[in-house]
N, C-alpha and C positions, 0 to 999 in steps of 0.2 A: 477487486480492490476496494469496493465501497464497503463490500460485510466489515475487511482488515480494517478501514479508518472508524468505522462506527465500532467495533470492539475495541479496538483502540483506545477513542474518546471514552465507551462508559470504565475501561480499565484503571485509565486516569484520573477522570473524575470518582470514583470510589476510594484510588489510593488515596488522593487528594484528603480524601475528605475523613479517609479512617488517620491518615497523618495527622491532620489540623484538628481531630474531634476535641483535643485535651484542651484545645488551645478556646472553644465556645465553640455551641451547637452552630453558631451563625456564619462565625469565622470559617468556619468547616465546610457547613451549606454554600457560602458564597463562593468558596474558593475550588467546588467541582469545575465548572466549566474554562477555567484556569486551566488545572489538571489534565482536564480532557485535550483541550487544545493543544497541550504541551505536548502529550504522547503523541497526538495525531500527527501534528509536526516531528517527532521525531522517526515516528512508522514510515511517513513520505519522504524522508530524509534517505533513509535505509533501503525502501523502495529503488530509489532514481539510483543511487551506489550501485542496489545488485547489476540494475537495468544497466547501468552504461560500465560496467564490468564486464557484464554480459554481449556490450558490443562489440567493446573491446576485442573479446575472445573470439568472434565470429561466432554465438550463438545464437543472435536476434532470430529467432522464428517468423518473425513480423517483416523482416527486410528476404529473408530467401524464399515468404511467400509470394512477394510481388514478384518477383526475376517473373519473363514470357518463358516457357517450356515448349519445348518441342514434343508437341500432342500428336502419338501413331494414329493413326484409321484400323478398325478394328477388317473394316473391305476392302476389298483387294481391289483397284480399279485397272482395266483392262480394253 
């Protein structure tokens, strides 16, 4: 999840900044980490959707790996 937000933010901050260029080099400059922020928040947005979509539906991985299991003995005790 961390590569997703950090590709995210520099996605943002480049849109950001190829949008804003016409407008000044500085305007432009300043207004990356705007940018970046914006998409970041919107990737973790999308994220927790799919996540609790996904619980919804009874796919959480994470919750059917806790459940206890009934663990065989590969020996036979006698």
């Amino acid at each position: 999840m961390v590569i997703l937000y950090m590709m995210a933010a520099l996605m943002g901050g480049l849109i950001s900044c190829v949008l804003l260029w016409p407008h000044g080099a500085a305007i432009a400059l300043l207004s990356m980490p705007f940018g970046g922020s914006l998409l970041v928040m919107l990737a973790a947005i999308l994220v927790y959707m799919r996540a609790s979509r996904e619980t919804v539906s009874g796919k959480d991985h994470a919750i059917s790996m806790d459940l206890p299991q009934n663990l065989r003995t590969t020996e036979s005790r006698r």
